[in-house]
N, C-alpha and C positions, 0 to 999 in steps of 0.2 A: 392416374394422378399419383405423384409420391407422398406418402407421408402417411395412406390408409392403413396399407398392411405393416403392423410391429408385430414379430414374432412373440415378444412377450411385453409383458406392462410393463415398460420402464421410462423414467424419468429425469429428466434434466436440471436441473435447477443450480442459476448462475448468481453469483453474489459480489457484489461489486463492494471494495475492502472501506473507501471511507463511510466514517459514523459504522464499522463496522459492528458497536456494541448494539447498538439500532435495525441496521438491514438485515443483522443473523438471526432476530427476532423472527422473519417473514418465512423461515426455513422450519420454525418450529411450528407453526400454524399449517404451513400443508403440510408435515407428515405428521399432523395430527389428524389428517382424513389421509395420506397416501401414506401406506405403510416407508417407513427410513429403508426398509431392503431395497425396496423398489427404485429408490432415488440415490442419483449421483449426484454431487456435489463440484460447483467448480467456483472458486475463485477468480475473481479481476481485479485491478488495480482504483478502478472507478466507471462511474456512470457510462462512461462515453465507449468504453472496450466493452458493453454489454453483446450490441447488436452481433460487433462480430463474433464474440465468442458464440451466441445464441442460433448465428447461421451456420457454424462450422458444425456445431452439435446437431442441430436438425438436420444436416445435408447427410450425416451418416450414417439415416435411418433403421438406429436403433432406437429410439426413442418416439414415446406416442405424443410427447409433448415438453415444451420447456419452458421451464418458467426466471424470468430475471430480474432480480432484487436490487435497487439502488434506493438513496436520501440525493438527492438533489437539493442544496439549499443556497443560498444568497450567500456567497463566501465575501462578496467586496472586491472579487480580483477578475471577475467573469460574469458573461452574461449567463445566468443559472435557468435563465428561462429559454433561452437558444438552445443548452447543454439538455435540458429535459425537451425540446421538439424534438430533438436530432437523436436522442435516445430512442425517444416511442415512436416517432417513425422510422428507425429502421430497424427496430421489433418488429416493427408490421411487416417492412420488405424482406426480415428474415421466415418469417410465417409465409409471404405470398410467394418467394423465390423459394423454398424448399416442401411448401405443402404439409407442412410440420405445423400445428397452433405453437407460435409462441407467446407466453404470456406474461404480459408488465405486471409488476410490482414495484416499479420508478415511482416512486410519489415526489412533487415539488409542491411542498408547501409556502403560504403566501409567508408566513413568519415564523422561521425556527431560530430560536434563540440557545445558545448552547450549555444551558441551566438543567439544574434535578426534575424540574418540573415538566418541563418542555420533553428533553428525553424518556422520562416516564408514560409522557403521553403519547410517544410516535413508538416507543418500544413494543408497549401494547396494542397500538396499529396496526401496527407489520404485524402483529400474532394475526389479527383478522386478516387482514390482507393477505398472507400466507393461505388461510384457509380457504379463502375465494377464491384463489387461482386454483386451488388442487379441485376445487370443486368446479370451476371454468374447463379444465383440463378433462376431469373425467365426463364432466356431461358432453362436452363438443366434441371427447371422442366417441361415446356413445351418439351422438348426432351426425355426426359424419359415416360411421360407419351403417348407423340405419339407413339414412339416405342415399348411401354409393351401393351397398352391396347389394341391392336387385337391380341394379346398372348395369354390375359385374356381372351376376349370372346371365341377364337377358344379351349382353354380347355373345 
């Protein structure tokens, strides 16, 4: 299966630029549990170029895991709830086509308003939210790897 063996701990982590002041929050929260060495950083333009950036990085398997950061919100000019299905599911298809976990941090909230308050409150999300995935990332590699590798040696 791909995506077991990484030669070394390393990390992916995709950030998608609008509400930028907002999603770079979720970057400081996992390398507050995954060491910053370990993690590459990539930019996108928004939500919707996550997937593919998320699959091109996992198919190259250097990486144990990736994680991808968007704000999905009601702009008034799109469907924001089509733009966040078609995000997280094809996070999942980049996870089940490359064997890679990759992991969401797309949140759509039901009402973001683009006020001091409202910002404050999703800023400090994404720190949590950050944290979750690096800890998603490290346990389900630890879980994956307990469970495959007496697989491996018994072949």
């Amino acid at each position: 299966m791909k995506g077991i063996a990484v030669a070394s701990a390393r990390y992916a982590f995709v950030k998608a630029n609008w509400h930028k002041e907002i999603v770079e929050r979720a970057l400081v929260g996992f390398t507050e549990i995954i060491p910053a060495a370990e993690v590459d950083v990539f930019d996108v333009p928004g939500a919707f170029e996550l997937p593919l950036m998320a699959r091109d990085l996992a198919a190259t398997g250097r990486y144990a895991a990736v994680a991808a950061a968007a704000l999905v919100v009601d702009g008034g000019i799109y469907r924001h709830d089509f733009v966040a299905q078609a995000v997280v599911d094809g996070l999942m298809r980049a996870g089940l086509d490359t064997g890679v976990p990759v992991l969401s941090v797309s949140l759509t909230p039901h009402h973001f308003q683009e006020t001091p308050h409202h910002i404050g409150i999703f800023r400090e999300h994404f720190v949590e939210k950050g944290r979750e995935a690096a800890r998603a990332a490290l346990m389900i590699g630890a879980t994956r790897r307990a469970a495959l590798d007496p697989l491996r040696s018994a072949a």
